[in-house]
N, C-alpha and C positions, 0 to 999 in steps of 0.2 A: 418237676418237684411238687406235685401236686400232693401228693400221700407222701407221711410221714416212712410208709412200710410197703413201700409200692416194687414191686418187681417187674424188672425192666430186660426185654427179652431184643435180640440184635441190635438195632440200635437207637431202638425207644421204648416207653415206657409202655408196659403194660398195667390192666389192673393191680388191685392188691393181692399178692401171694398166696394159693392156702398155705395154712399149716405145716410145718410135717405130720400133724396127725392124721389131718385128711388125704396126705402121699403118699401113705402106707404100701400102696400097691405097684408105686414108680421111684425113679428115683429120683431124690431131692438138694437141692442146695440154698439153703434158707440163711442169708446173712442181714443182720438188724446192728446199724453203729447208735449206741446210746450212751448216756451217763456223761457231757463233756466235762474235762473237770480241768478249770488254770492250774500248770505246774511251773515254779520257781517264780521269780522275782525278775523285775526288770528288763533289758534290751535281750534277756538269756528266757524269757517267759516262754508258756505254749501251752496249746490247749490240748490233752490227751482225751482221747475218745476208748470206749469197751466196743468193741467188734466181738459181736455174738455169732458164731456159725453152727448151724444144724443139718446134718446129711446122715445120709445110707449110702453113700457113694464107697465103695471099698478102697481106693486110696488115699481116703483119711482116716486119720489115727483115732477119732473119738466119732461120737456122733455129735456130741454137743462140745465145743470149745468156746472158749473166752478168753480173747487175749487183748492187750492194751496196746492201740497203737495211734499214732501222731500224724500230721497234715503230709511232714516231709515221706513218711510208708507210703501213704496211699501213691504220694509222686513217684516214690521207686516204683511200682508195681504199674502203676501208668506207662512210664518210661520202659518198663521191660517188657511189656507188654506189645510196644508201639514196634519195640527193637525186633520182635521174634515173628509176630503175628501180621506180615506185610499182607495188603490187599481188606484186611479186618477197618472200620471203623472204632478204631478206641474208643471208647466213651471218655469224656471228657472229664476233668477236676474242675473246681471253683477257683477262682484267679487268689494268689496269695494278697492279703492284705498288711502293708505293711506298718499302717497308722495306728499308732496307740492306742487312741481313743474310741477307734472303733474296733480291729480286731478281739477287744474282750469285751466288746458290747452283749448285751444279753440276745437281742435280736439278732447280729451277726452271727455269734456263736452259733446258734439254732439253725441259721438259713445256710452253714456251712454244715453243720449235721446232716441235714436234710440230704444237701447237695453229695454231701460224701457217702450217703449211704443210698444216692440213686447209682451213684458210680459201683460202690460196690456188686451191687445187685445187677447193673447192667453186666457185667463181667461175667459175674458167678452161673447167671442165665443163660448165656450166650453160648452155644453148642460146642465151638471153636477154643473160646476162652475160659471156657470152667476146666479142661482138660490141663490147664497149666499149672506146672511146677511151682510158678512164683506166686499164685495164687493161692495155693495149699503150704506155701513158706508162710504167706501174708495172714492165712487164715490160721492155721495151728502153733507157728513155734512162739519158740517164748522169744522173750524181749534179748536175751543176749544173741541168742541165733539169727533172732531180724538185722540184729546191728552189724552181726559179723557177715550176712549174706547185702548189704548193702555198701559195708566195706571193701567189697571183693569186686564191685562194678569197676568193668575197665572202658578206656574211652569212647570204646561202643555204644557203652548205653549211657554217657554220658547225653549226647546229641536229644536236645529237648525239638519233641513233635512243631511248635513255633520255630526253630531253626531252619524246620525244612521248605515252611512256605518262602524262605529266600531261595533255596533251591529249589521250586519250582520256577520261578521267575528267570536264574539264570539257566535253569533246561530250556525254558520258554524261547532267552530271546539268543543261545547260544546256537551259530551255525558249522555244519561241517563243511570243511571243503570238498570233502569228497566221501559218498556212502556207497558203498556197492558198485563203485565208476559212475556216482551221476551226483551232482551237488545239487543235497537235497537239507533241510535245516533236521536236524534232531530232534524231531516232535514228533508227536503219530498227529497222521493227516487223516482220522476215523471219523466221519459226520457223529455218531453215537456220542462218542467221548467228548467232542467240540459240543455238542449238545449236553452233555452233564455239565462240562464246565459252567457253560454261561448260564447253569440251572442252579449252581452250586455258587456261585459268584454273586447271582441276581438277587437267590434267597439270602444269601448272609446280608444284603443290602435291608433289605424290606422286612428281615427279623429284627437286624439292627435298630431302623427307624421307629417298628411298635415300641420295642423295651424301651427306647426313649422318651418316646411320649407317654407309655406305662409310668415308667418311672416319675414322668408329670406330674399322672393323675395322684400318682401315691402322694407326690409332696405338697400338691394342690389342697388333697381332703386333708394331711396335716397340718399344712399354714392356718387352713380355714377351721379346722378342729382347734390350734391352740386363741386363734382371734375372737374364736366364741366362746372360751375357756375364758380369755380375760374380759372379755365384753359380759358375761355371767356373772364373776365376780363384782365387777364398777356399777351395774345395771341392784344388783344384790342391796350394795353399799348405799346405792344412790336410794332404793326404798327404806332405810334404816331413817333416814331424816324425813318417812312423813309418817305420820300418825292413822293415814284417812284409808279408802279403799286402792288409792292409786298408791300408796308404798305398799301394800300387800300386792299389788300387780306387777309393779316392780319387783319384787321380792321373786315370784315366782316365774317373771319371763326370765331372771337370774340365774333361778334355779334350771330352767330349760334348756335354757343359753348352753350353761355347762352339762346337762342330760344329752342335747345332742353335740357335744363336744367330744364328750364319749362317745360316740356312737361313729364319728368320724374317722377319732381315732384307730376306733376299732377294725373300720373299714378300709383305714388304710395299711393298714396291718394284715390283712387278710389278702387285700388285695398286692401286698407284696410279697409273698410267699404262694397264691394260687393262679396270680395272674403276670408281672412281671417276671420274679423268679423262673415261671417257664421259660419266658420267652427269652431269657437270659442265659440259660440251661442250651438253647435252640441255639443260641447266637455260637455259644462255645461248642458245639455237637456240629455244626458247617466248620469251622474252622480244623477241627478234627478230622473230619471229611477233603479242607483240603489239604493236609499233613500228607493223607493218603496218595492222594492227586499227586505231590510233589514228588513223593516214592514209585510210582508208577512212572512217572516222567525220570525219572533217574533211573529205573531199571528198563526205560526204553531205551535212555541214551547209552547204559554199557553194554544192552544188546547191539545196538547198530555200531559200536565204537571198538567191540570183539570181534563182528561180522566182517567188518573194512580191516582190521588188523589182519583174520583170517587170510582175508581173500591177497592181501599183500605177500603171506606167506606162501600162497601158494606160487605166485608170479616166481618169490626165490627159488623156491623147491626145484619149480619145472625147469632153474636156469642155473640150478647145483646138479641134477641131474643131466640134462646134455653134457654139463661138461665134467662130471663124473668126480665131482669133487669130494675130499678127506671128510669134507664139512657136511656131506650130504648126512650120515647119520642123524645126527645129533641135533641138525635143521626138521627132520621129520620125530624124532623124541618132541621138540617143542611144538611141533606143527599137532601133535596129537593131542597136547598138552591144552592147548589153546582152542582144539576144535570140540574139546568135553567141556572147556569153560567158558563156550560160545552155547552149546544144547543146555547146558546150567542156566543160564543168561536164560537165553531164550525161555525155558520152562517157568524161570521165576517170575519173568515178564507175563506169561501167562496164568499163572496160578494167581498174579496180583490182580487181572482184567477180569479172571472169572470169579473172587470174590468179591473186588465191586461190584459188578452185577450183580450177583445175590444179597448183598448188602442193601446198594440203593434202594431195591424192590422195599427189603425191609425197613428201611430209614424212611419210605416216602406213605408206606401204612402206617407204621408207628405214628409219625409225625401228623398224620388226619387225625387220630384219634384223641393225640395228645393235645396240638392245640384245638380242636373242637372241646375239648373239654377243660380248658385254659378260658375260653372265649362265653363258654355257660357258665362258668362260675364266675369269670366277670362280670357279663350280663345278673345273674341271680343276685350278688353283691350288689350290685347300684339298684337291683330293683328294693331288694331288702331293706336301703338305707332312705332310698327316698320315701316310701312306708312310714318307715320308721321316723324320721323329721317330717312329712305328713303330720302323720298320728301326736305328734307333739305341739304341732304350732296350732293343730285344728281346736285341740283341747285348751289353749289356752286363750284363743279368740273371743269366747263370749265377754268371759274378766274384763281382757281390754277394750270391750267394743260397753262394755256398763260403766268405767271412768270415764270413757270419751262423752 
């Protein structure tokens, strides 16, 4: 979430977007979420957002539309997205906020903008996911046709991506008795895949732990912004009762106090939306990764669970056959039945292994770039700020060193 207008290409961020002016010669998908604006009153409130989309793509109706839409769209279009596009990395939403006081905060507002309009962008870019239907619902129709295509979700796409990380646990630690004639547990035994995992586990650990202590530093430079905030003020006060050079010195270590109060503030403001905010982004973007992991582990297990069913079919077959049974038909109508939806299995097991592969590749460049560039603007920030309260305390040294 580093750029307000950043376009995010598989399953990280890239630079900022050109234009569509500058795409003239390609084709384009430019979406910008701006304008948030509180609608209704009370436990019934919400914040509406203007979704801008610009394209030459020919199965959209405009080239420029503007449609109004709300936190719970973006989660339809997540959700359907997660529903159709197995093996794909979703890009992730920002966690609902359910407190009062802070989902209509000014600063939350914005850092959910942000966040909703990396998601967007990540989708729109995305080779696999710009091609979708629900995406060109979410990007063009109007407000009645969003409602009536979100009213039509059946239990399907009900199943939120967080659901599935409990079924990966019990794919995990569920065993068969019996696979192919050999009792073997329902996992893939693949070093590669054992290898993402514990890549994909580790990292969500050690992104977890920065944003946390991110999240520190942000509260640190605001504790310490508002203490020099009122230390400024008392310091201010306390030079009003002297007449000599030391209440003018007071006066303006006062005024400093609170100069670099601001300036903490500021910094910590920055550094929550250029510095934590990523890493916060990262934390949600592994866990969507392992949504994935859990779907993959479930279309291993109804591959090997078809496979073992097949092969029981054939035992009957060969033992309706010897004995020339009425039943033999109608045993091989299902035996066909079940060996198309054993190569189904099997191919969708495959189509999901070889787009994580091409995924990860892209999640693990993206994610150099992004946080390298998370990590220089944290670094630029602390150097800016120390400068900066440098450059203040040095100029006010001499004053206090001629009362002393």
């Amino acid at each position: 979430m580093i750029a307000t207008q950043q376009q995010i290409s598989g399953s990280g961020p890239l630079p900022s977007p050109r234009s569509p002016s500058s795409s003239q010669n390609g084709p384009y998908l430019s979406v910008s979420v701006t304008d948030p604006a509180k609608m209704g009153n009370g436990v019934q409130a919400y914040i509406s957002y203007k979704v801008i989309a610009k394209t030459n793509l020919p199965e959209y109706q405009a080239q420029e539309k503007i449609v109004i839409r709300r936190y719970s769209d973006f989660v339809w279009l997540r959700d359907r997205l997660f529903e159709k596009y197995k093996g794909i990395f979703i890009p992730p939403l920002p966690e609902k906020n359910t407190v009062e006081k802070f989902r209509f905060s000014a600063e939350f507002i914005e850092m959910r903008r942000q966040a909703l309009n990396i998601f967007i962008n990540r989708v729109a870019s995305h080779n696999g996911l710009r091609q979708s239907e629900d995406l060109r619902i979410f990007l063009q129709a109007d407000e009645q046709t969003m409602d009536r295509a979100r009213s039509q979700e059946t239990g399907l796409f009900k199943k939120k991506p967080a659901d599935l990380i409990q079924i990966f646990w019990d794919v995990q630690s569920k065993v068969s008795d019996v696979v192919l004639g050999k009792e073997k547990p329902v996992e893939e035994s693949n070093p590669e895949y054992e290898k993402l995992k514990h890549y994909i586990f580790e990292l969500e650990d050690h992104l977890a732990e920065a944003q946390k202590h991110a999240y520190s530093l942000v509260k640190r430079h605001r504790d310490l912004g508002e203490s020099l905030s009122n230390f400024g003020k008392a310091v201010k006060l306390l030079g009003t009762s002297e007449d000599n050079a030391l209440g003018k010195a007071f006066s303006e270590l006062g005024a400093k106090s609170e100069l670099i109060s601001i300036k903490l503030q500021k910094e910590a403001h920055y550094l929550l939306m250029n510095f934590e905010e990523p890493l916060k982004d990262y934390v949600r973007a592994v866990q969507s990764i392992k949504a994935t992991i859990a779907e993959r582990a479930n279309a291993f297990r109804q591959q090997c669970e078809l496979a073992e069913t097949i092969k029981f079919k054939e035992i009957d077959l060969n033992k309706l056959r010897l004995t020339r049974s009425e039943k033999l038909f109608e045993a091989e109508r299902e035996y066909e039945v079940l060996k198309a939806e054993g190569e189904e299995a099997a191919q969708r097991f495959q189509t999901i292994v070889r787009l994580m592969n091409e995924e990860i590749v892209q999640f693990q460049e993206q994610k150099t770039l992004e946080m390298g560039l998370a990590f220089h603007e944290f670094a630029k920030g602390q150097a800016r700020l120390a400068n900066g309260i440098s450059e203040a305390w040095r100029g006010l040294l001499p004053k206090l060193e001629a009362c002393s």
